[in-house]
C-alpha positions in Angstrom: 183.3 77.0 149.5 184.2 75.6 146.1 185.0 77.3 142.9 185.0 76.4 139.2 186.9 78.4 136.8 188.6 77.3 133.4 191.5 76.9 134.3 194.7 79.3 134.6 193.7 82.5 132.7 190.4 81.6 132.8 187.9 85.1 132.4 184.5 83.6 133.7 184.5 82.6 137.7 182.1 80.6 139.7 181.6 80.1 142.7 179.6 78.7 145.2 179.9 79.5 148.9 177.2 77.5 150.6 174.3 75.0 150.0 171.1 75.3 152.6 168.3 73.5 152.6 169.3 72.2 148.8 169.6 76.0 147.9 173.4 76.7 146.3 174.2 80.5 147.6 177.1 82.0 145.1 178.5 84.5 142.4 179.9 84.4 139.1 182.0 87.0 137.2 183.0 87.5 133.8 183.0 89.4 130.7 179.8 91.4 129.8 176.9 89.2 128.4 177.9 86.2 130.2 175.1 84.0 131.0 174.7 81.7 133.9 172.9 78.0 132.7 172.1 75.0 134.2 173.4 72.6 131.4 172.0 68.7 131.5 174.5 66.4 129.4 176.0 69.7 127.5 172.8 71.4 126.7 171.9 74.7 127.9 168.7 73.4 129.2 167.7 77.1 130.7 169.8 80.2 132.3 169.4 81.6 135.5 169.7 85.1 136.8 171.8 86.4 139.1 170.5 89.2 140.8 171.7 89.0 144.2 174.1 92.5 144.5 177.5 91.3 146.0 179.7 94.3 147.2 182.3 92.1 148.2 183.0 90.3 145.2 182.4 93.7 143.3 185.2 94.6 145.3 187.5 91.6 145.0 187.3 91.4 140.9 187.9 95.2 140.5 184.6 96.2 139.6 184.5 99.7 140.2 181.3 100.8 138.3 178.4 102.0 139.7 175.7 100.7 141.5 173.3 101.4 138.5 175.9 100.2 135.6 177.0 97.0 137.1 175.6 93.9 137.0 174.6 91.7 139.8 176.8 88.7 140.4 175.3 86.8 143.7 172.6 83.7 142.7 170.6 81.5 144.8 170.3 78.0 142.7 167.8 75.7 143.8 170.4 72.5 143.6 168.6 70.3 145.0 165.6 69.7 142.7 168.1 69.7 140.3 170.2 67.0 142.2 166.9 65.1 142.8 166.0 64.6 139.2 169.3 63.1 138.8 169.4 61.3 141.8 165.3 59.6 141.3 166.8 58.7 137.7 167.9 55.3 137.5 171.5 54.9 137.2 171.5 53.4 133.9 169.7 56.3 132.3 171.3 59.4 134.6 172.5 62.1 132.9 175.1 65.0 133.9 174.0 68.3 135.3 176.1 71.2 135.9 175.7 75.4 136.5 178.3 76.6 133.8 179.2 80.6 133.8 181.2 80.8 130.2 184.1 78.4 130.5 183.8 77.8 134.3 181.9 75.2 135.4 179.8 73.3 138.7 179.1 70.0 138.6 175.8 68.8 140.0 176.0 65.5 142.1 172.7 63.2 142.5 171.3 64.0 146.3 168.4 64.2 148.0 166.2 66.1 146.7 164.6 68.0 150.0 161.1 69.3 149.6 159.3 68.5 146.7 156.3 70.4 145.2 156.8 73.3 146.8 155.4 76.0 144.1 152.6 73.9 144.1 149.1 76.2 145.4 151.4 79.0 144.8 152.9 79.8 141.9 151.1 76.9 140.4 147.6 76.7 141.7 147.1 73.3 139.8 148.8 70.1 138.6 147.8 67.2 136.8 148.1 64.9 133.0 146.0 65.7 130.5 147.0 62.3 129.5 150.4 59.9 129.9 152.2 62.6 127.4 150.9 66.0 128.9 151.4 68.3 131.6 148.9 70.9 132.5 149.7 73.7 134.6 146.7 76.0 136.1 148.2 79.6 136.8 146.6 82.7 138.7 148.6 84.7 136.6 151.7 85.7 138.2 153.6 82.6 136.3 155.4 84.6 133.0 157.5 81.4 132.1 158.1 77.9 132.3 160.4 75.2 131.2 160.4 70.8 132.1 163.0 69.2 132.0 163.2 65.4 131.7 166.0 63.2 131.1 166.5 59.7 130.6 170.1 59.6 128.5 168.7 62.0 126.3 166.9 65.6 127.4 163.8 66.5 126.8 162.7 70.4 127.3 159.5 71.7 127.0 158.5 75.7 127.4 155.2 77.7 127.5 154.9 81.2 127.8 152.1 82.3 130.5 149.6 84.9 129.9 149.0 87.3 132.6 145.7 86.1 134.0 144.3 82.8 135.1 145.2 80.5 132.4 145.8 76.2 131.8 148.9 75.6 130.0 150.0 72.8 128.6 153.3 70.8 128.4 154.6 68.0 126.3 156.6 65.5 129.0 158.1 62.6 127.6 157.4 60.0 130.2 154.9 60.3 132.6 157.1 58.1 135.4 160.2 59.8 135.2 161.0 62.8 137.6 160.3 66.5 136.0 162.4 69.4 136.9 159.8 73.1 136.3 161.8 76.1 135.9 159.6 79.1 136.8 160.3 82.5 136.2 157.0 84.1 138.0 156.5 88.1 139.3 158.7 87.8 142.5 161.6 86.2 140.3 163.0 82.4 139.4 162.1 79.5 140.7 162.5 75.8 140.5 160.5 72.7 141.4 161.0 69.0 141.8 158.3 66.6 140.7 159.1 63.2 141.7 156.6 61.1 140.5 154.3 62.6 138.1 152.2 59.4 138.6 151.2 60.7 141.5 149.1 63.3 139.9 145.6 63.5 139.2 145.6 61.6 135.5 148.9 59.7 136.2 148.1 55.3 137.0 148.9 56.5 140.7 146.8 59.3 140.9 144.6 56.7 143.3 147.7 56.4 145.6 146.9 60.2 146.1 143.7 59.8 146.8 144.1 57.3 149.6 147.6 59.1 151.4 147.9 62.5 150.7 144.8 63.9 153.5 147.3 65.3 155.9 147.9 68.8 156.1 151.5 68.5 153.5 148.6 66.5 150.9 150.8 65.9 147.4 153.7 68.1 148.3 154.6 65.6 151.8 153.4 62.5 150.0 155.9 63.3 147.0 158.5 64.5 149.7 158.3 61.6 151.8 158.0 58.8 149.2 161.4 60.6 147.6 163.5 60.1 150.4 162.0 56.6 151.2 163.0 55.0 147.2 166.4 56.9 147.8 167.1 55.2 151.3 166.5 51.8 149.6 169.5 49.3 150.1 167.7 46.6 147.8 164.8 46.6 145.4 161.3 45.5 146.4 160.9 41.7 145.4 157.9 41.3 143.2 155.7 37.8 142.7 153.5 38.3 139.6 151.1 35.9 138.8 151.7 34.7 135.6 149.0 36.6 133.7 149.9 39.6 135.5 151.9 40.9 132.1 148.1 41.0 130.8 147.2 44.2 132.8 145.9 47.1 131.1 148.2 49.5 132.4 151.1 47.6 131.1 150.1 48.7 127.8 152.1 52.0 128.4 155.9 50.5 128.5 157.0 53.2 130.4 155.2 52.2 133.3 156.1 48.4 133.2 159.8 49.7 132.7 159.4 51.5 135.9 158.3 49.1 138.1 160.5 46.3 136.8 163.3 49.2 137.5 162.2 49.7 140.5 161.1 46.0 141.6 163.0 42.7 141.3 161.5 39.7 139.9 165.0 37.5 141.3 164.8 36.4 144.6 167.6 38.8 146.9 168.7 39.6 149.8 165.5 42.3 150.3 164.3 42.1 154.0 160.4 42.5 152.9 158.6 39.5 151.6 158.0 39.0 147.7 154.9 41.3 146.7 152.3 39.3 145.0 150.3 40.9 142.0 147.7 39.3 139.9 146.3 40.6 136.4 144.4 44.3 137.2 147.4 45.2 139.7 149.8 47.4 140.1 152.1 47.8 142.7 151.8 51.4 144.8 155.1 53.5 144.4 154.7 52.9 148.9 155.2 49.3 147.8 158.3 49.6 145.9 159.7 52.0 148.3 159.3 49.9 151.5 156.8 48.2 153.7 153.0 48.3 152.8 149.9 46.6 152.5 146.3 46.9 151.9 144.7 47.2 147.8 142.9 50.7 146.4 140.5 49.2 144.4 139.1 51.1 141.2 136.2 50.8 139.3 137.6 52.3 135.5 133.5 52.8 134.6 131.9 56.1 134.0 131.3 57.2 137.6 133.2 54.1 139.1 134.1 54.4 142.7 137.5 54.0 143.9 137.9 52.0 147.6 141.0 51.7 150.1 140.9 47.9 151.2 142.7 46.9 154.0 141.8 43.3 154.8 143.3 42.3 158.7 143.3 38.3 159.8 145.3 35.7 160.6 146.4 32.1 160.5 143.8 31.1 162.6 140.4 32.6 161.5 141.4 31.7 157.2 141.9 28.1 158.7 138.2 27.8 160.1 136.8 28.7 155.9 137.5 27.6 153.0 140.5 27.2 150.9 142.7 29.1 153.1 145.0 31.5 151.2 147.8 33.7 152.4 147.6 36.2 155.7 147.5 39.5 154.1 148.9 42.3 156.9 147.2 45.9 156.7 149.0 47.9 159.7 150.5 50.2 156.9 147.7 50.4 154.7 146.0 54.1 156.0 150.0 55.4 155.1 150.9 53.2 152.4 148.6 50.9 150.7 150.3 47.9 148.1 148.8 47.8 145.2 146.4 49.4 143.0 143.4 47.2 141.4 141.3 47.6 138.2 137.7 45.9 139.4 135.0 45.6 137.3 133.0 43.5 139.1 129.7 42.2 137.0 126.6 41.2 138.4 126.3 37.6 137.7 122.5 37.2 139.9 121.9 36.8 142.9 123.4 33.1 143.4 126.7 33.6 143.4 126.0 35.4 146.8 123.4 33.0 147.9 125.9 30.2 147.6 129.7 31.6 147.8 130.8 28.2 148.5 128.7 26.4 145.8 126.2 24.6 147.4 127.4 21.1 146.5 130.6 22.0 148.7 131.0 19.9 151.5 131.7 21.7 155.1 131.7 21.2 158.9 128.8 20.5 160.5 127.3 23.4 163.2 128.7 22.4 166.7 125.8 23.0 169.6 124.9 26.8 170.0 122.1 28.8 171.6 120.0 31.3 170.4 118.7 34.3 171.2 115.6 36.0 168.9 115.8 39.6 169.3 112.3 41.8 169.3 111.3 42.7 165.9 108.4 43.4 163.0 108.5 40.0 161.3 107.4 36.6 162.8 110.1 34.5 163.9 108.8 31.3 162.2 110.5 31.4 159.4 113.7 31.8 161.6 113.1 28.9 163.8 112.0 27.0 160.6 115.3 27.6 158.5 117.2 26.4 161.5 115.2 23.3 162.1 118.1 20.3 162.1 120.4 22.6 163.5 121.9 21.5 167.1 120.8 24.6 169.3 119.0 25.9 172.7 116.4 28.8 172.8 117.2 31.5 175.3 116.8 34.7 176.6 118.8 37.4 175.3 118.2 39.4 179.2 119.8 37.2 181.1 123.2 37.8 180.6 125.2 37.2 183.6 123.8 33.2 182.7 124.7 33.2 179.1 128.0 33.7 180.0 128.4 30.7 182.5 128.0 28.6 179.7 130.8 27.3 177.1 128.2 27.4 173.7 128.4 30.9 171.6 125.0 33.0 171.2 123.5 33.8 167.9 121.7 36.5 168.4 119.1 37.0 165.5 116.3 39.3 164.4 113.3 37.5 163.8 113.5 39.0 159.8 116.6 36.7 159.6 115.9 33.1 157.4 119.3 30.8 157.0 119.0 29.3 153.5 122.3 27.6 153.7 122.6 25.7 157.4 126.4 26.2 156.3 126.2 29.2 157.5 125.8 28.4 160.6 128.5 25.9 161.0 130.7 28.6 159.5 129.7 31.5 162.5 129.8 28.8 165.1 133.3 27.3 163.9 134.6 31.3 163.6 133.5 31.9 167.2 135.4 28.8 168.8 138.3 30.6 167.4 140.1 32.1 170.4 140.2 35.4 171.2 137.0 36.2 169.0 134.1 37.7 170.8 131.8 37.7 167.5 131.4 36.7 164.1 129.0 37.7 161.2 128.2 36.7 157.6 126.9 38.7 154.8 123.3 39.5 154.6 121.3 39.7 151.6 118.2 42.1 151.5 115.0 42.3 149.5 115.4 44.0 146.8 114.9 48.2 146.6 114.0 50.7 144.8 117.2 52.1 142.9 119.1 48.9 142.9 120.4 47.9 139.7 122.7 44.7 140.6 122.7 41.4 142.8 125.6 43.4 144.7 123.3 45.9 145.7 121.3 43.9 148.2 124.3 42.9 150.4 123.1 44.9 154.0 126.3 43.8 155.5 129.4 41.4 156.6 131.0 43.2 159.4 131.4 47.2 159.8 134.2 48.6 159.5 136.0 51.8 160.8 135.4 55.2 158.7 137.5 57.9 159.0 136.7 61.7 158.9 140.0 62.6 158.5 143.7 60.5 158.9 143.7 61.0 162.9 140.3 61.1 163.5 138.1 58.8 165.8 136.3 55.8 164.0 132.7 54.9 164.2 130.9 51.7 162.2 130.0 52.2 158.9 126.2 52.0 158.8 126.2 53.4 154.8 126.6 50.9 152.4 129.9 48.7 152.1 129.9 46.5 148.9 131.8 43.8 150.9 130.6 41.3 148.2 132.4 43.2 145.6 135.7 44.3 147.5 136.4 41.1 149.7 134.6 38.0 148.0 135.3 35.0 149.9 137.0 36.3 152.3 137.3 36.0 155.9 138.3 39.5 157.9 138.6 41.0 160.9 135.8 44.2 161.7 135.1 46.7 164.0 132.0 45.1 165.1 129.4 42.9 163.5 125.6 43.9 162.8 123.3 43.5 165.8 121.0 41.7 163.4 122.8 38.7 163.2 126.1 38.0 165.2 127.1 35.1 167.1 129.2 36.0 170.7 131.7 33.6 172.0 131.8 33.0 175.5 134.7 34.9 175.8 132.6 38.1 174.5 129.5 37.2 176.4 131.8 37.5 179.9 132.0 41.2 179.2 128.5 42.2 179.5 128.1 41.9 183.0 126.3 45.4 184.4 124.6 46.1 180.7 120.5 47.1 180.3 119.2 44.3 178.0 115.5 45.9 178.0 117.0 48.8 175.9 118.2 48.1 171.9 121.8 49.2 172.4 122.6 46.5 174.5 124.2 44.3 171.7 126.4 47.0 170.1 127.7 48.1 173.5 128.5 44.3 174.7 130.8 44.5 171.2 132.2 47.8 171.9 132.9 46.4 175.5 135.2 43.4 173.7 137.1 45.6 171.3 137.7 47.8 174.4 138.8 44.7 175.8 141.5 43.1 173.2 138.9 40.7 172.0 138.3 40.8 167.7 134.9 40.6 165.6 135.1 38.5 162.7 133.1 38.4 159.3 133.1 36.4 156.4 131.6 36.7 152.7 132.2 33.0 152.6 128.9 32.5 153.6 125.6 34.3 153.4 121.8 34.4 155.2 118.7 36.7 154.1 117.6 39.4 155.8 113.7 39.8 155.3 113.5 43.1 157.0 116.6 45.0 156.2 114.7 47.9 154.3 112.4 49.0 157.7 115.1 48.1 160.0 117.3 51.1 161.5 121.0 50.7 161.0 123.3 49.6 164.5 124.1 52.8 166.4 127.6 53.8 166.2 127.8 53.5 170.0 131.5 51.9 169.7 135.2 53.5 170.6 138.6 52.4 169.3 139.7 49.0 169.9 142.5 48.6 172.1 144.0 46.1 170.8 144.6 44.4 167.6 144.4 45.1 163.5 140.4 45.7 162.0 140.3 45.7 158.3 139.0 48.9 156.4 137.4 50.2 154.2 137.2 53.6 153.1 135.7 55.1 149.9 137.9 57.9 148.5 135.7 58.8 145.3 
C-alpha cells in the first residue's frame, strides 16, 4: 500500500492500496469539492470519479454522515494505460504523469501497459484516421464523453461530447505514431484505453500490418497488445540498412513517421543480435520489424482499387546460385506473424517482353545438361513442342512407366503438348534448378494467350509455382489455382513453392523415386507424385527468371489441389489480404 499526502498537516489523502492487472484500487479524502485528476506534466489533463463506497475509510477519517450525504472515496484507476503511454514514449520526449487529490499526489512510473484496445467493439464499436491528424471514433451510443491524450514534451488533449445514438466522432491527434491514451466516460461509468500504435489502424501507413497479422481471434486488440510488450522487451534497437535513395519514399514525407522509425531503428552498427534490415525506396519497415525478428514484404498497390499482397519469398544459398545475379537469402519463417517491411508497388506494364525475356535475351547462360521428356495427353499438337526444343540434348519417354524413370540419373520434364519454349534458356535454367539437391521439381513462369478482360502484359502470367493459401492463420493449405501475379510480386526471382503446375515441371530423380505404387493412366498422377515429395522433405522450386508459353492455358483446367502440408522445410507465400 502507498500513500501520498502533502505533507504534515496536509487536508487531501491518497491512497492506493493495490494494482491488478494494471488497475490502481484506492481512496482519497479531503475537503468537499475536491477533485481527483490524472495530471500529465502539471496539467489537469481529465478527473476521475470515485464512486467506489468505502466504509472503512469513512470510518477511519471520521466521516460520520450518512450514507446518502457522503461522498464516495474508493476509485479504480486504470494505471496501466496510463503507465503505457509513458512507457511507449521515447525517453527523450516522456513526460510526467501523476493521480493528484488537492495537494496529495501519485506519481505514475512508465510500465507495461497490459492489454491494449480493450474498449474496442465495445464501448467503441470502431476505430480508424480519417487522415494522419484525425481520429474517428464510431459509437452505438452509450459513449457520453471522451478525451486523447498525447504527449511528446508537450500535451496535447482533445474532447468530444457523444450524442446518444450511433454516431462518428471526430478527434484532432497530434501525431499519428505516438501512443494515445482515450478517457471514456460511457453509461456503465469511466473508462480508459491504451492505443499503442495508432499506425496500426485502418488509415494509419501500418494499417497493411493489420491486415496481414491481426486474423486471430484477439484481431487489433492482441496484435497492439503483443507488439507493445515486444518494443518494450527490446535490449537494443533494430539495425536498419537503407538503400541510399530510400529517404525518397513517399511516406517519409510525413516527418513524424521517419522520426519514428529512426527512433525506433539504428542506422549505427551495435551490438543488436538481428541482422541489419535492408529497405529500399517504396519501404517501410513493419513495427514487427523494429520490435524483433521478421521477414517477408506486404506489398501495396496505392491505385484506386489496388490490391495489397503478403510476400513471403523462402530459398537458399543453393537454389539463387543456379540463376542469375544471386542476391541475398531472404528468410520468411516469421512472415504469417510478423512480416518486415511494407512496399509501395506500382508495377506498369511495359509489354509483353519484359516477361518474354527476364534475362535479356542477349544474356549469356548455361547450357541445358541432358534430360528426358515426357509429353503429357492434351488438345494441342505437340509439334510445336518438339520443334521449340529441337537442339536441346534430351530423350523421349513415357510418362507411365515410372518405376523406370526413376532408375535413371537425368530429371523429367513433363510438358503439355500446348507448351512452346521460346527461350532454350529456359530449359537450361529448370534442368540446372533440378540438379540442385534436395529439389524434387522446378517450374518457370508461363505466359498465356491473351483473354478477354486482361488489360496488362502481367495479366497473362498462368503461373511460376503455387503457393500455399490460407483460409484462416491455422488452417490447412491447398495450391493456389486463382491467379498469383508472380511477375509483379517476385520479378526475377528464384523461390521455393508448394508445388509446381502439372503443365510444365521438371522432377529430379530424387522426386521421381517417390512415385513408386501411383496410377499414371489417371490425370492426378503428377500432382500427387509432388504432394508425395513435400510429404517427403523434398522442395519444388520456381523461378520468374525465365519464362515459356503456354498455348492452351485458357481451355486447360487448373492442377487439383490434391496436395497436404509439407513436412519439412520453408515454401514461400503469397496471400492476398485486399
Amino acid at each position: 500500500m502507498s500513500e501520498a499526502d502533502g505533507g504534515a498537516g496536509a487536508s487531501a489523502r491518497l491512497t492506493i492500496d493495490a494494482v491488478r492487472e494494471g488497475r490502481a484500487d484506492g481512496w482519497a479524502h479531503g475537503p468537499e469539492g475536491t477533485r481527483l485528476y490524472l495530471r500529465v506534466n502539471g496539467d489537469p489533463v481529465a478527473s476521475w470519479p470515485r464512486t467506489v463506497a468505502r466504509p472503512d475509510v469513512d470510518a477511519a477519517v471520521g466521516d460520520t454522515r450518512s450514507e446518502e450525504t457522503r461522498e464516495a472515496k474508493g476509485f479504480a484507476f486504470p494505471l496501466g494505460a496510463v503507465a503505457g503511454l509513458l512507457a511507449l514514449t521515447p525517453s527523450g520526449r516522456r513526460p510526467n504523469a501523476a493521480l493528484t487529490f488537492g495537494e496529495a499526489r501519485h506519481a505514475i512510473a512508465p510500465g507495461a501497459p497490459g492489454r491494449t484496445l480493450t474498449t474496442l467493439g465495445h464501448a467503441i464499436t470502431d476505430l480508424w484516421l480519417a487522415d494522419s491528424r484525425h481520429l474517428r471514433l464510431r459509437t452505438d451510443g452509450r459513449l457520453r464523453r471522451v478525451i486523447l491524450v498525447q504527449a511528446d514534451q508537450r500535451v496535447f488533449r482533445a474532447e468530444a461530447v457523444c450524442p446518444a445514438r450511433e454516431a462518428i466522432v471526430t478527434l484532432r491527434i497530434a501525431d499519428p505514431m505516438a501512443p494515445i491514451l482515450l478517457l471514456l466516460e460511457t453509461d456503465a461509468g469511466a473508462e480508459a484505453d491504451l492505443v499503442p500504435f495508432p499506425s496500426l489502424l485502418r488509415g494509419g501507413p501500418h494499417a497493411a500490418e493489420t491486415l496481414a497479422t491481426a486474423g486471430g481471434d484477439e484481431g487489433l486488440p492482441g496484435l497492439s497488445t503483443t507488439l507493445s510488450a515486444r518494443l518494450l522487451a527490446r535490449t537494443h534497437p533494430r539495425r536498419l540498412a537503407p538503400a541510399d535513395d530510400w529517404s525518397q519514399t513517399q511516406a517519409l514525407g510525413d516527418p513524424l513517421l521517419k522520426r519514428f522509425i529512426l527512433e525506433h531503428g539504428s542506422l549505427a552498427d551495435d551490438a543488436s543480435a538481428l541482422p541489419a534490415l535492408p529497405l529500399v525506396k517504396g519501404e517501410i519497415p513493419t513495427l514487427a520489424a523494429l520490435c524483433g525478428p521478421a521477414s517477408g514484404t506486404i506489398a501495396v498497390d496505392p491505385s484506386p482499387g489496388g490490391e495489397t499482397w503478403l510476400v513471403a519469398s523462402a530459398t537458399n544459398a543453393a537454389l539463387l546460385d543456379a540463376m542469375p545475379r544471386p542476391s541475398p537469402v531472404p528468410l520468411a519463417p516469421e512472415a504469417l506473424a510478423a512480416p518486415a517491411t511494407i512496399a509501395t508497388r506500382i508495377v506498369r506494364d511495359e509489354g509483353l517482353d519484359p516477361l518474354l525475356f527476364p534475362l535479356p535475351a542477349d544474356t549469356p547462360f548455361t547450357e541445358a545438361a541432358p534430360f528426358r521428356l515426357a509429353i503429357l495427353p492434351g488438345a494441342e499438337r505437340e509439334d510445336a513442342l518438339l520443334e521449340s526444343l529441337a537442339g536441346t540434348p534430351f530423350e523421349r519417354v513415357d510418362e507411365t512407366a515410372i518405376v523406370a524413370l526413376a532408375a535413371d540419373t537425368r530429371p523429367v520434364l513433363f510438358a503439355d503438348p500446348a507448351i512452346l519454349f521460346h527461350d532454350r534458356r529456359t530449359i537450361a535454367a529448370l534442368t540446372r534448378l533440378a540438379g540442385v539437391e534436395r529439389v524434387a521439381s522446378a517450374g518457370a513462369m508461363l505466359i498465356a494467350e491473351p483473354a478477354e478482360g486482361q488489360t496488362s502484359a502481367h495479366d497473362r502470367v498462368r503461373s511460376a509455382g503455387l503457393f500455399p493459401t490460407h483460409a484462416a492463420v491455422d488452417a490447412p493449405w491447398r495450391p493456389s489455382v486463382g491467379p498469383v501475379p508472380v511477375s509483379r510480386l517476385l520479378p526475377r526471382a528464384t523461390y521455393l513453392v508448394a508445388a509446381n503446375d502439372p503443365a510444365l515441371v521438371i522432377v529430379s530423380q530424387a522426386g521421381l523415386a517417390v512415385g513408386d505404387g501411383l496410377d499414371w493412366t489417371m490425370d492426378e498422377a503428377l500432382p500427387q507424385l509432388l504432394a508425395r515429395a513435400s510429404a517427403g522433405g523434398l522442395a519444388h522450386v520456381a523461378t520468374t527468371w525465365f519464362s515459356a508459353f503456354d498455348r492452351g492455358a485458357s481451355v486447360r483446367p487448373g492442377p487439383a489441389p490434391a496436395f497436404t502440408m509439407p513436412a519439412a522445410g520453408p515454401v514461400s507465400l503469397v496471400r492476398r489480404l485486399v
